[in-house]
PyMOL commands that place a pseudoatom at each C-alpha (Angstrom):
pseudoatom trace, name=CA, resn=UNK, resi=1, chain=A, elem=C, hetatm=0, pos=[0.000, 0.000, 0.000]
pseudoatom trace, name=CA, resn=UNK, resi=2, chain=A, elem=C, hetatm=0, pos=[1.226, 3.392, -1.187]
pseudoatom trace, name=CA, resn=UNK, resi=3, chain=A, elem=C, hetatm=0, pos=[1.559, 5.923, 1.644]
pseudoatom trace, name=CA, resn=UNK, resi=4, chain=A, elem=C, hetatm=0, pos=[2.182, 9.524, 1.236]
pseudoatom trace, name=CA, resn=UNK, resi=5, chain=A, elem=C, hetatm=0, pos=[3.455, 11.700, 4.303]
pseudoatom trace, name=CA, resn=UNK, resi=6, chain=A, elem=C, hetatm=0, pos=[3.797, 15.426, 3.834]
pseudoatom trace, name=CA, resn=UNK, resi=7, chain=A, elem=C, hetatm=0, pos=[5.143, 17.910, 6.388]
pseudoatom trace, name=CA, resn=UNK, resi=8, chain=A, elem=C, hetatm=0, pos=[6.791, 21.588, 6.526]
pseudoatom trace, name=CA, resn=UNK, resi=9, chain=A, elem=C, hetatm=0, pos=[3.678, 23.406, 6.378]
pseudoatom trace, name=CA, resn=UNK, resi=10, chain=A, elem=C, hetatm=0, pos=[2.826, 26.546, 8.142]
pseudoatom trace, name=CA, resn=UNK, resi=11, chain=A, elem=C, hetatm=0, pos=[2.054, 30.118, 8.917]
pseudoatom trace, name=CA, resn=UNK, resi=12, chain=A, elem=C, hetatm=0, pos=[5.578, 32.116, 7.219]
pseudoatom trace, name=CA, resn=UNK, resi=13, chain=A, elem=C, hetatm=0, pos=[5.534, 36.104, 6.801]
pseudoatom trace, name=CA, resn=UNK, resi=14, chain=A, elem=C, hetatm=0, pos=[6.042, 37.522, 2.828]
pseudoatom trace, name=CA, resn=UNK, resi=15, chain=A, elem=C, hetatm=0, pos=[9.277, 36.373, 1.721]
pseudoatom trace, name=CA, resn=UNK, resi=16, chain=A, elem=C, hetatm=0, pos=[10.164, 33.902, 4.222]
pseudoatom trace, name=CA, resn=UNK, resi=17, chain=A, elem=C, hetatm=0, pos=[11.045, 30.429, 3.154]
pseudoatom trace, name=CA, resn=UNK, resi=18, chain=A, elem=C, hetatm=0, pos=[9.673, 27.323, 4.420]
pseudoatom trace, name=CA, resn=UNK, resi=19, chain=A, elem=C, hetatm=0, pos=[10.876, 23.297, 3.224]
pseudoatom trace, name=CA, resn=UNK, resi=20, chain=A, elem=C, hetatm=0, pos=[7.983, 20.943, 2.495]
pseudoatom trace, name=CA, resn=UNK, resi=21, chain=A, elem=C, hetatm=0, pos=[9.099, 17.228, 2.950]
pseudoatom trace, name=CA, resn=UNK, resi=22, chain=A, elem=C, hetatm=0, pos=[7.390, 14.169, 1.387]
pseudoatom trace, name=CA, resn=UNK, resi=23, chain=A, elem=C, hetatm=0, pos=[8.264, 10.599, 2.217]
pseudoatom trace, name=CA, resn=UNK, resi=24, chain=A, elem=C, hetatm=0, pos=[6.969, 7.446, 0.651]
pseudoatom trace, name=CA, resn=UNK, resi=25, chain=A, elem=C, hetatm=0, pos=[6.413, 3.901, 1.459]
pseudoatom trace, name=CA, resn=UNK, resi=26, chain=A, elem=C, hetatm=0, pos=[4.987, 1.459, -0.318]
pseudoatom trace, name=CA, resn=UNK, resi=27, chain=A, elem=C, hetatm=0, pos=[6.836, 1.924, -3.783]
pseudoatom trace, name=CA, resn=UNK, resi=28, chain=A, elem=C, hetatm=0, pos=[10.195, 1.787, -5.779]
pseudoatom trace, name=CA, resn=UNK, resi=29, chain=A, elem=C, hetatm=0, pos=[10.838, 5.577, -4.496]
pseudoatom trace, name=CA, resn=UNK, resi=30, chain=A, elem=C, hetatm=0, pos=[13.381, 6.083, -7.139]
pseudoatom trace, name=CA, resn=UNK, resi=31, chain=A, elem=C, hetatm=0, pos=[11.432, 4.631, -10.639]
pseudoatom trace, name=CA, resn=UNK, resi=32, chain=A, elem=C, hetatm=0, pos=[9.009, 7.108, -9.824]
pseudoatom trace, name=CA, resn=UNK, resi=33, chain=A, elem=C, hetatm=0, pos=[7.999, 10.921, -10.897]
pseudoatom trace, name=CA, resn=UNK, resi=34, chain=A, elem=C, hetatm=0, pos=[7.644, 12.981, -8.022]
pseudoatom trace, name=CA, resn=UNK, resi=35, chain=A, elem=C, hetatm=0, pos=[5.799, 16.859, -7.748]
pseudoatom trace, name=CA, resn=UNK, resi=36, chain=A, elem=C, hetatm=0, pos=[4.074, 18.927, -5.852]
pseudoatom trace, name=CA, resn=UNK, resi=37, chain=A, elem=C, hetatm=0, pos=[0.827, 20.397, -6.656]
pseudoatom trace, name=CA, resn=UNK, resi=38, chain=A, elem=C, hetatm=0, pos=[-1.007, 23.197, -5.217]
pseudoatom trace, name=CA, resn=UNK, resi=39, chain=A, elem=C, hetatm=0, pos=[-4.881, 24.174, -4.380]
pseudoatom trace, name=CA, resn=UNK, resi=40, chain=A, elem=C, hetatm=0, pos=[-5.872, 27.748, -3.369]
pseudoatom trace, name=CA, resn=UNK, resi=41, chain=A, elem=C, hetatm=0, pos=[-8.426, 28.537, -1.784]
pseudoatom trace, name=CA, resn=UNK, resi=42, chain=A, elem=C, hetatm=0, pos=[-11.289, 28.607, -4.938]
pseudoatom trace, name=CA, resn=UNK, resi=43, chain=A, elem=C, hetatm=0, pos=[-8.983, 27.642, -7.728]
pseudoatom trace, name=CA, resn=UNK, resi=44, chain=A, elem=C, hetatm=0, pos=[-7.855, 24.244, -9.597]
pseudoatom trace, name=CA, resn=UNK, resi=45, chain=A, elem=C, hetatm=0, pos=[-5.183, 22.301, -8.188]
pseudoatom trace, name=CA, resn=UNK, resi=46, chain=A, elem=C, hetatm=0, pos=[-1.894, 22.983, -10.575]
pseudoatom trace, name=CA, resn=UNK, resi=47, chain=A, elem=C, hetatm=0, pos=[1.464, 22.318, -10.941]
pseudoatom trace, name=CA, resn=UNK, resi=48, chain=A, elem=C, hetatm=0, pos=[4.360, 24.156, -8.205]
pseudoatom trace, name=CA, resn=UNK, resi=49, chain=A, elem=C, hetatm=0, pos=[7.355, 21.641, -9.388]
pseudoatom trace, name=CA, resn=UNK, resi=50, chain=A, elem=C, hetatm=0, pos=[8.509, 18.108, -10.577]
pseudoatom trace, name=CA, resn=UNK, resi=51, chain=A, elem=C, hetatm=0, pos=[11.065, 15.849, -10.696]
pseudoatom trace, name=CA, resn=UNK, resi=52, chain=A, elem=C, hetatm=0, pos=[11.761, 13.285, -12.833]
pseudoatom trace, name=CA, resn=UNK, resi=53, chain=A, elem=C, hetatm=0, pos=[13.630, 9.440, -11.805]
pseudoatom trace, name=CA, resn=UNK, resi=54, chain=A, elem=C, hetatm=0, pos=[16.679, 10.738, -13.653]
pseudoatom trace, name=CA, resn=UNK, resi=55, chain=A, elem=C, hetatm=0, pos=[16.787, 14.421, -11.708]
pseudoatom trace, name=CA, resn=UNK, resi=56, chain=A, elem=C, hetatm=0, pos=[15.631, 16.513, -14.658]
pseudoatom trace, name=CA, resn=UNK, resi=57, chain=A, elem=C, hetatm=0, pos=[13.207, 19.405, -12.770]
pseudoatom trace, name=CA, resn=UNK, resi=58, chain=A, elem=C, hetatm=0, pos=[10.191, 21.295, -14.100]
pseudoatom trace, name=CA, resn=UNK, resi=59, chain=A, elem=C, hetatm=0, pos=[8.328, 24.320, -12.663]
pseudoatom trace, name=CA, resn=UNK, resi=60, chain=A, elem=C, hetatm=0, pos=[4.871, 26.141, -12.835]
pseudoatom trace, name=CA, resn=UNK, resi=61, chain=A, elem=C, hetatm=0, pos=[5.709, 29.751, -13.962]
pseudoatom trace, name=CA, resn=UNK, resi=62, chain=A, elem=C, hetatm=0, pos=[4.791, 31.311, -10.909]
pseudoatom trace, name=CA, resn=UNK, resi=63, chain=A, elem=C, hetatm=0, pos=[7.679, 29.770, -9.022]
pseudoatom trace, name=CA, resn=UNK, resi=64, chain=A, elem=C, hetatm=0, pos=[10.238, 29.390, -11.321]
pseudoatom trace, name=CA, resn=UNK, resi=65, chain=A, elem=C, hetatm=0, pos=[13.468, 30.834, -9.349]
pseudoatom trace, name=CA, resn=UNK, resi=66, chain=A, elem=C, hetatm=0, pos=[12.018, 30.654, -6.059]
pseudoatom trace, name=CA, resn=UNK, resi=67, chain=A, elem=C, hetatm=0, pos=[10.962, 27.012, -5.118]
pseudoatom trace, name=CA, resn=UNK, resi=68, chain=A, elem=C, hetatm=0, pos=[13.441, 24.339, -5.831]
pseudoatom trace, name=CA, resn=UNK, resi=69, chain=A, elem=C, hetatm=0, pos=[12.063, 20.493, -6.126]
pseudoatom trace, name=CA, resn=UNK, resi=70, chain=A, elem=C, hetatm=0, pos=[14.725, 18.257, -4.818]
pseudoatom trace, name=CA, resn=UNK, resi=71, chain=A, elem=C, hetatm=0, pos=[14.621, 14.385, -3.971]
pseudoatom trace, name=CA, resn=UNK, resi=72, chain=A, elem=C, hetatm=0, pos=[17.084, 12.211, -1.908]
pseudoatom trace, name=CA, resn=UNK, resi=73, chain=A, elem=C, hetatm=0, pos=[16.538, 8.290, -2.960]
pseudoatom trace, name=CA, resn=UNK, resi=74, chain=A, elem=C, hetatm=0, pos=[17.920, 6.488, -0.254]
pseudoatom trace, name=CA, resn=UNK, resi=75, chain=A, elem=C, hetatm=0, pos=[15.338, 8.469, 2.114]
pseudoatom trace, name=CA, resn=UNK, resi=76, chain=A, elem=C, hetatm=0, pos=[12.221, 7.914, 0.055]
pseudoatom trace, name=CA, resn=UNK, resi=77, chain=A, elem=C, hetatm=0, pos=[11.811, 11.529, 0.360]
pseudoatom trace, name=CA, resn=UNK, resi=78, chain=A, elem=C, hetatm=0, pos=[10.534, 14.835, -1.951]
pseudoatom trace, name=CA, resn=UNK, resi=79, chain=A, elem=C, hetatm=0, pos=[11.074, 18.381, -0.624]
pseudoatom trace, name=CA, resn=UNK, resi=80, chain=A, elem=C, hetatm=0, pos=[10.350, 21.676, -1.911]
pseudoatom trace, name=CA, resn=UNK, resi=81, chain=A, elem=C, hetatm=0, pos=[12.059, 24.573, -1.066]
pseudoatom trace, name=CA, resn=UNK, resi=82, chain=A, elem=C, hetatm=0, pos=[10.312, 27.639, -1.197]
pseudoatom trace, name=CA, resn=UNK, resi=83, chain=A, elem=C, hetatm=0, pos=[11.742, 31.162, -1.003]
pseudoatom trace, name=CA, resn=UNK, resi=84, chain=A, elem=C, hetatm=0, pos=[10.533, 34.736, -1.348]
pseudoatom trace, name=CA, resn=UNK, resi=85, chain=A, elem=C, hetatm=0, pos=[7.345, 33.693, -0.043]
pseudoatom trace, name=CA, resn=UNK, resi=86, chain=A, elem=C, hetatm=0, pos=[3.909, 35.859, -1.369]
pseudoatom trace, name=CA, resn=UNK, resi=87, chain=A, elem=C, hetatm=0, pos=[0.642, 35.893, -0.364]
pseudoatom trace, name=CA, resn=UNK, resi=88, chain=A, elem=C, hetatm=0, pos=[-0.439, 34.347, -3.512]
pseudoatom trace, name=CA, resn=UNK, resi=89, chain=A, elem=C, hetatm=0, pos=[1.376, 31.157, -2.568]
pseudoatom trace, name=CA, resn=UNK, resi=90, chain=A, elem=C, hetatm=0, pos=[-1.032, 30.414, -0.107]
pseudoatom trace, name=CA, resn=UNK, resi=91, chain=A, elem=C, hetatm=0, pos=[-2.149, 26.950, -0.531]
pseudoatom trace, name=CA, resn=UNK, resi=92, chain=A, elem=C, hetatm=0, pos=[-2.599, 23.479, 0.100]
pseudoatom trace, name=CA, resn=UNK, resi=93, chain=A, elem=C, hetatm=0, pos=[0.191, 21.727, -0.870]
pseudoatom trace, name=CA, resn=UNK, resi=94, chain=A, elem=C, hetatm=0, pos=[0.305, 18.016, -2.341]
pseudoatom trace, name=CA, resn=UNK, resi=95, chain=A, elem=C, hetatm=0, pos=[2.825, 15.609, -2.463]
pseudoatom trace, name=CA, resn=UNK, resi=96, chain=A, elem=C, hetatm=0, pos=[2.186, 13.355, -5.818]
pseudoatom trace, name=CA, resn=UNK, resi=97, chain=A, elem=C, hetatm=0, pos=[3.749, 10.187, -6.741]
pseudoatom trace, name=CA, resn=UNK, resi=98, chain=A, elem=C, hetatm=0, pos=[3.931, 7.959, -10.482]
pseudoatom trace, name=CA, resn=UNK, resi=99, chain=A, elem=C, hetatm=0, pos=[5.287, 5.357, -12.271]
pseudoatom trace, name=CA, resn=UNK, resi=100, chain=A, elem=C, hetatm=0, pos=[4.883, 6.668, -15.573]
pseudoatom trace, name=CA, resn=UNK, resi=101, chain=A, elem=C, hetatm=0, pos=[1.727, 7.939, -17.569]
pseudoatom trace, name=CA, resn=UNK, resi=102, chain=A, elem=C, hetatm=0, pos=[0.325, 4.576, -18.055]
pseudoatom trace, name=CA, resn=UNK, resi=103, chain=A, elem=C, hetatm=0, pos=[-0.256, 4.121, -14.519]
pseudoatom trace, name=CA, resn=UNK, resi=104, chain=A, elem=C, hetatm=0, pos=[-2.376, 6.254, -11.932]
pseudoatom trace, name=CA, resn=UNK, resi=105, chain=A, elem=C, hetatm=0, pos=[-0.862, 8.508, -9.528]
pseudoatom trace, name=CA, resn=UNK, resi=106, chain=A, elem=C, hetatm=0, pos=[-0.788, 8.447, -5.514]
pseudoatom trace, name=CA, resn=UNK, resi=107, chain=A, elem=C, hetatm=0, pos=[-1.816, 11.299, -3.682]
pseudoatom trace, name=CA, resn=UNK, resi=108, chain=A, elem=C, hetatm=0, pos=[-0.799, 12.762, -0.318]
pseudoatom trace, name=CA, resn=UNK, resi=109, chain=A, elem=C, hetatm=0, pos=[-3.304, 14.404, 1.676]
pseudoatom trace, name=CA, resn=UNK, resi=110, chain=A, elem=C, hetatm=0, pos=[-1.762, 17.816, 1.525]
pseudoatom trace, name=CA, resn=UNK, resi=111, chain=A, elem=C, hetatm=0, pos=[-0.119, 20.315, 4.018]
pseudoatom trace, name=CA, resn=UNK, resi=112, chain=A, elem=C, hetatm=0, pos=[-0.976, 23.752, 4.381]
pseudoatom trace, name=CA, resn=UNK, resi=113, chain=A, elem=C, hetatm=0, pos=[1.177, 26.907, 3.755]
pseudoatom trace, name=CA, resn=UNK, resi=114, chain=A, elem=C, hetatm=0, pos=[-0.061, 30.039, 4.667]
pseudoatom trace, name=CA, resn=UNK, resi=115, chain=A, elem=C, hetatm=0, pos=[1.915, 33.518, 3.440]
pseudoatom trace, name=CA, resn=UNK, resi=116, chain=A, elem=C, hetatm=0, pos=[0.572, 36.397, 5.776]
pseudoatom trace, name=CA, resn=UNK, resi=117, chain=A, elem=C, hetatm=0, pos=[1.730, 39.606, 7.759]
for i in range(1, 117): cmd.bond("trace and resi %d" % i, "trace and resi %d" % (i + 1))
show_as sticks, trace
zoom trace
């Protein structure tokens, strides 16, 4: 059984940074794609960051340059490391887990980050 725990989340002022972790059981951590989507509040889940089994990183536009997706193997672990914090980044955050296209993805059950004065 595929288990997805997220942590890191939190209450951070504009431009602070906070580190979301993810760590997986259940699967060959290092076959599969790993990302992180977000929800706000009223708005479609989409795309913060993802990271391929080979390394190879991708981005949703309105984070490129601040978050970096990063993933250690031997820990089963995903984190993203977001910087310059804004408002608009408030969100639940999900961890997400796949083999490939041709299979169905896992699904954490999110972490809340909240960008406030």
């Amino acid at each position: 059984q595929v288990q997805l725990v997220e942590s890191g989340g939190g209450l951070v002022q504009p431009g602070g940074s906070l580190r979301l972790s993810c760590t997986a059981s259940g699967i060959t951590f290092s076959l599969y794609i790993m990302a992180w989507y977000r929800q706000a509040p009223g708005k479609q889940r989409v795309l913060a960051a993802s990271i391929l089994s080979d390394g190879s990183t991708n981005y949703g536009e309105s984070v490129k340059g601040r978050f970096t997706i990063s993933r250690d193997n031997a820990k089963n672990t995903v984190y993203l490391q977001m910087n310059s914090l804004r408002p608009e980044d408030t969100a639940v955050y999900y961890c997400y887990v796949r083999r490939s296209l041709a299979y169905s993805p896992y699904w954490g059950r999110g972490t809340q980050v909240t960008v406030s004065s």
